[in-house]
Each structure stands twice: as structure tokens, then as C-alpha cells.
N, C-alpha and C positions, 0 to 999 in steps of 0.2 A: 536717702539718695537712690535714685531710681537703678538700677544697673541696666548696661549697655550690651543687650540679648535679645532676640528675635523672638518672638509669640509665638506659638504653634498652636495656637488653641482658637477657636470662635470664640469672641468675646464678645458676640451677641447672647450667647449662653450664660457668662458671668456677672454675678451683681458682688457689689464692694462687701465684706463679712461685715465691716462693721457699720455700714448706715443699711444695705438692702439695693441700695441706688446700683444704675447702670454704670458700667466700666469701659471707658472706651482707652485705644493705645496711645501712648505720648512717650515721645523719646526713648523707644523701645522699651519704656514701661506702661505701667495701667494708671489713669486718677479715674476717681468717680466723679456722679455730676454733684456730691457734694463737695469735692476736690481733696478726697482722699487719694493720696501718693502709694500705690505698691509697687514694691518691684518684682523683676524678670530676673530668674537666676539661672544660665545653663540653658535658657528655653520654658523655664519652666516658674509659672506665675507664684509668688511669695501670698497667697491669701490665707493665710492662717493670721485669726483673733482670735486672742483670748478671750477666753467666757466670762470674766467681769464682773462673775457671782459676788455676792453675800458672802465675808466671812465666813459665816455661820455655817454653810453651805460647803460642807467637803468636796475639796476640788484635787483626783489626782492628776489631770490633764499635764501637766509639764512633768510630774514623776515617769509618765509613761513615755512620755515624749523623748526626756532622757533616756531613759532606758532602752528604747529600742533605734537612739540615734546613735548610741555605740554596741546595740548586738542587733544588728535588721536582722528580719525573717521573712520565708525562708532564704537559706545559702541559697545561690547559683551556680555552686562550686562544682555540683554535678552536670550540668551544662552547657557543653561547649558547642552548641548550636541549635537551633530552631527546632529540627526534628526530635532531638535527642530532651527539649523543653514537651514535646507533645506527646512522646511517647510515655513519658514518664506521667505524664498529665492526664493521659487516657487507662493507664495502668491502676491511676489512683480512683478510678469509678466516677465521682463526684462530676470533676471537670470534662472527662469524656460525653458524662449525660448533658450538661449544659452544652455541648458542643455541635452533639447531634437534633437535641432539639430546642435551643435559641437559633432562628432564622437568621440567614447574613441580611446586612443593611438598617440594626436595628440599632439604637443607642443604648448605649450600657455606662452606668456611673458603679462603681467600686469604690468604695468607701473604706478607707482602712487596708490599701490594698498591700502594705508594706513591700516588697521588693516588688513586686506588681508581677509578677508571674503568671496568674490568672490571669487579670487583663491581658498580659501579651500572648497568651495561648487562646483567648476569644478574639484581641482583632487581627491575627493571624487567618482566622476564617472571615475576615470580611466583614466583621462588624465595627461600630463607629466606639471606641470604647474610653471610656476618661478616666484614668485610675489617680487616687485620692490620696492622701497621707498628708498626716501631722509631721512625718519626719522626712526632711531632704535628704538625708542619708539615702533612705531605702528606695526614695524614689530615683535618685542619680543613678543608683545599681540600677533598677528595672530601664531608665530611659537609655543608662550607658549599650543595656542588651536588647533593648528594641531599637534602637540605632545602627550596632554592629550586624545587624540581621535584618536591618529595612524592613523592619513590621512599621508601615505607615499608617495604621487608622489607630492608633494608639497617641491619647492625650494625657499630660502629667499635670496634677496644679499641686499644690500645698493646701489644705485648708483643714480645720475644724469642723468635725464633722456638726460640733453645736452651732457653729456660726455657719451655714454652708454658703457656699461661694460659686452659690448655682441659681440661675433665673427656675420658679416654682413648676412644677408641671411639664419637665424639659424631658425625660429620660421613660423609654419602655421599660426598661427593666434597672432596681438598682438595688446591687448586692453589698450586704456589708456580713462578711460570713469570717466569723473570730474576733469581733472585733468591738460587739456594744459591751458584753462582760466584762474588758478593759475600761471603761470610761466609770465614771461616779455614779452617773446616772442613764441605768441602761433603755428606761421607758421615755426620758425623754428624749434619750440621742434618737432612736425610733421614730416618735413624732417629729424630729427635726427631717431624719432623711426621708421620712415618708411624702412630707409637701415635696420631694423631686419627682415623684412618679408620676406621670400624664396619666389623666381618666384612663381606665383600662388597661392599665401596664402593671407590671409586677414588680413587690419588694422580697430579695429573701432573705432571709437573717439566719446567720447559725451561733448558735451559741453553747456554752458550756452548760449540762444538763444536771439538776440537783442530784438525780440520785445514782446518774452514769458518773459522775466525777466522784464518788465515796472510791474507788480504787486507786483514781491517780494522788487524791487526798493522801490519802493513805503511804504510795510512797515520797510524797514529796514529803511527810513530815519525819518518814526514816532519813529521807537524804540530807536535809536538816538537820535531823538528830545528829546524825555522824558526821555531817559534816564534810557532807558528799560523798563519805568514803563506802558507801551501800544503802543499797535500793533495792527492791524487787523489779521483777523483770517488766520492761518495757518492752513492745514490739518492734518501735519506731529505732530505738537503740542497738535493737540485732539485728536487724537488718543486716543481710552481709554488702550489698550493693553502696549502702551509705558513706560518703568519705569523714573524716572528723569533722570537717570544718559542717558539715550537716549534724552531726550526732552533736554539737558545742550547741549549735544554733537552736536545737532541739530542747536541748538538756536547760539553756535559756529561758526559752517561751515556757518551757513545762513546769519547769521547777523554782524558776530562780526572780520570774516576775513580780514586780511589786506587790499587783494587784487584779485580783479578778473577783466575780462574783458566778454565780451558779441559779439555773431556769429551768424551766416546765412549760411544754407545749400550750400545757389548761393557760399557763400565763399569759403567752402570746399570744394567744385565742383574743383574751380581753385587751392586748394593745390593737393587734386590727380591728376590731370592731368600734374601738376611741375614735381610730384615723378614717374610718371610712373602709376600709379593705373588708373584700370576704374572704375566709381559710379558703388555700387551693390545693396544701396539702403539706406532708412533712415527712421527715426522716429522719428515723426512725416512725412508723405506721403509728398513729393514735390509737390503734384497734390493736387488739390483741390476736396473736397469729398470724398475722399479714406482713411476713417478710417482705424485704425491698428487692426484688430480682433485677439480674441485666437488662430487663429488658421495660425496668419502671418507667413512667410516662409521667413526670416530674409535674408537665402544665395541665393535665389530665382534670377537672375538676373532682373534688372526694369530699364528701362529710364527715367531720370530726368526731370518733368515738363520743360518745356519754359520757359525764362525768364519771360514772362508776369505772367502767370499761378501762377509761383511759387515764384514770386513776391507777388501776391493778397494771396496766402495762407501764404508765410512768415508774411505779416501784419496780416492775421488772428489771430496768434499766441500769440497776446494780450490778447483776450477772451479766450486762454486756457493757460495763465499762473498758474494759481488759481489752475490749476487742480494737474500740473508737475512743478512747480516750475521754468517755461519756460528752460527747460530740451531739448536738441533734442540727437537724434544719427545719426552716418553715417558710413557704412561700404564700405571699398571698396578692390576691387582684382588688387594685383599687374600683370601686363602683362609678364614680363621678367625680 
């Protein structure tokens, strides 16, 4: 049954997850033109399908989906207003460099955007932004707080990031940063959201780094061990600014997730080059020695160390897991 809610989305932008077909509105829900029924929930288009695999074929997709429909991330619990969302969002390095240089007026899809917080701190400046999630939990929070704060260029759908529920070649720019590691299969969710990005437009991905993640390894399996009751020191956790409901949320995603897997720059190297993308550049540097300063230039175009090079700095990546959580990113430009 359809539910009886208003669209806020172009649904010239939307194709049905499971045939591909166009989606047009009916009784303030969606059918496709093969007369598929979704519904409108709150605003906010129900297009999540299941992936349909093969037995055979390990699928944690509903494991994760569970799991973070009763612990979304991050809390909001530190923000009780727009400003107090951007200051803290420019503090954190990442979101401020996206801020200053992604131009207003562009399209941005977020993929896995779970409480949508990034999205609402990019279309807070003007940009046209669509944030994404398997779970309605997380995204009711994010719509609940771009609502209370009238951030209007922010759009919310539901969908699978395998099935996507986006017409091909739609989006300048689309970010799915924490969020392939969690799925079964992190090279094809990749090639799934990489057909969103229009010739010329950029995909970035961040993922959990093979050999920056040997530290948090490491305490997640004492917190295990004991049975939560000790760990080595997290930074995220001392924080003195953080409320609980932040440090639970934390302790969540880090420790307590069902499932993730772990990457290498050299890797993504080889999924851009599958899809069509050329490296535009990453963070942590390929190159050894080439810290990331304030003043990095993210769309900058750069050349990816050498294997060997970038070899010896991926092992580097041990000694700064402590710092990032062995954290990297990769952005790259489709060709055509």
C-alpha cells in the first residue's frame, strides 16, 4: 500500500530499484512504467530492494541494515542547531575541505549517508544534495534536523546502494565515505554507484585501510575479550567535548559492528580504472612524505605513487592508525 505523503524529490531523477524503469508520482506514492508500487514515508521515497543474490553468495545487507536501524550514526546529540552542525564539521578537516572546494549549485548523491549530517552541512551551502541510506531510522534523524533548521536543498530516498534508485550519469559528484567496507561486496557496490556519476564528475570513497586498521583491530578484540570492560585508548572516546550518547554511538560503529572489511589505495587504483575513472587523488598521499596540510587541494589533479613507493607508505599506515582510525579516502574523475 502506497502511503499518503508528499514527494520532495525530482522524480525525474528516479528509476524503479528493481526493474531500472522510470518512476513517476501516483497517490502520493511512486509506480514504475512496469507498474511497480513504492511507497512515500514521512516524505521520503521507500526504494530499497533487495539484492536477490545467489544463496551461494554471502549477503550481510539486512545484518547491517539491522544494526544500524537500532544504533544510527553519527548521534546528533551534540547539535542543537545548524551552526553548531558546521562548526563542528569544519573542525573535523574532511567536511570543511569539501565545503570550500565543492562549488554551490552542484549535485551531490551520498550514499550511505546514515544520519545524513554531511549531506546537511553541504546543502546548507547551496548545493543540490540527495543523501541515501538503507536505514529509515537514520535518515528520519537527518530529515527530522534539516527540517527543524530549513536546510532546503537536501533530498532523502531509501535505497540499496546495489539496486540504485537513481537514473545513470545524474550526479557531479558522489560520495560514499565509510560505507563500501560494510556491504559483502565492496568492488561491486563501487561499480554499482559509480554509473551515478555524469562524464566528468567525481566519485569519492573512504574506506577502512588494511594496515591503518591493525590498531583499532587490535582494541576491538581486547574489548571482546573482556567483554567491553577494557580497551586501549581511543581518541574519539576522550574527547572531552563528546556527550555519551556520542561516545555509545562511537563505541557502536567501532567495536560492536557486525561486519566490515579492510583496503589499499593500490586497490582502488584498479576499481577506477574497471569503471572508467582516472585517480584524482587520496588521503592519506600515495607518496611517501607528502603530508596532507590545511591547505590540500582535494580536486587538484596528482599521480599515484609507484607500486614500490606506495607500497612502503601503505605499510607505513600502521603507525598512523591511532591517529585516523586507519581511515584513507580516494577520489577519482570519470573520463566519459
Amino acid at each position: 500500500m502506497l502511503c499518503s505523503s508528499s514527494i520532495d524529490v525530482d522524480t525525474e531523477l528516479l528509476r524503479c530499484p528493481r526493474c531500472g524503469a522510470r518512476l513517476s508520482a501516483v497517490d502520493s506514492g511512486l509506480c514504475c512504467e512496469s507498474g511497480h508500487e513504492l511507497a512515500v514515508e514521512d516524505g521520503i521515497p521507500l526504494l530499497f530492494w533487495p539484492n536477490e543474490w545467489e544463496d551461494a553468495k554471502g549477503d550481510v545487507t539486512e545484518q547491517v541494515k539491522a544494526f544500524y536501524e537500532t544504533t544510527p550514526f553519527p548521534s546528533y546529540d551534540d547539535f542543537d542547531s545548524l551552526e553548531s552542525l558546521a562548526r563542528k564539521a569544519r573542525e573535523g578537516g574532511f567536511a570543511r575541505m569539501l565545503d570550500e572546494q565543492v562549488p554551490p549549485r552542484v549535485r551531490i548523491l551520498e550514499c550511505g549517508c546514515g544520519t545524513a549530517q554531511l549531506s546537511n552541512f553541504l546543502a546548507s551551502g547551496s548545493r543540490e544534495v540527495y543523501a541515501t541510506d538503507m536505514c529509515m531510522n537514520s535518515l528520519r534523524m537527518g530529515k527530522a534536523f534539516a527540517d527543524r533548521h530549513r536546510i532546503s536543498r537536501v533530498r532523502f530516498v531509501q535505497q540499496n546502494l546495489f539496486r540504485p534508485a537513481f537514473r545513470p550519469n545524474s550526479f557531479h559528484l558522489v560520495i560514499a565515505n565509510g560505507v563500501l567496507h560494510h556491504t559483502s561486496d565492496p568492488r561491486k557496490a563501487f561499480e554499482s554507484i559509480a554509473s551515478l556519476v555524469a562524464p566528468g564528475g567525481y566519485i569519492l570513497i573512504g574506506l577502512y585501510h588494511r594496515f591503518g586498521r591493525v590498531a583499532c583491530a587490535v582494541r576491538r578484540a581486547l574489548f571482546h575479550w573482556t567483554g567491553g570492560k577494557l580497551m586501549l585508548p581511543d581518541q574519539e572516546l576522550r574527547r572531552a567535548d563528546a556527550s555519551d550518547a556520542r561516545r555509545e554511538a562511537w563505541l557502536n560503529d567501532q567495536y560492536r559492528h557486525p561486519h566490515e572489511s579492510t583496503h589499499t589505495i593500490g586497490e582502488t587504483l584498479g576499481w577506477l580504472q574497471r569503471t572508467g575513472f582516472a585517480f584524482v587523488n587520496s588521503i592519506p598521499s600515495s607518496h611517501l612524505f607528502q603530508p596532507v596540510g590545511h591547505d590540500f587541494q582535494l580536486f587538484e589533479p596528482s599521480e599515484p605513487a609507484g607500486a614500490l613507493e606506495r607500497g612502503v607508505a601503505e605499510l607505513l599506515q600502521v603507525f598512523s592508525g591511532g591517529r585516523d582510525n586507519g581511515f584513507f579516502v580516494v577520489l577519482g574523475r570519470r573520463l566519459a
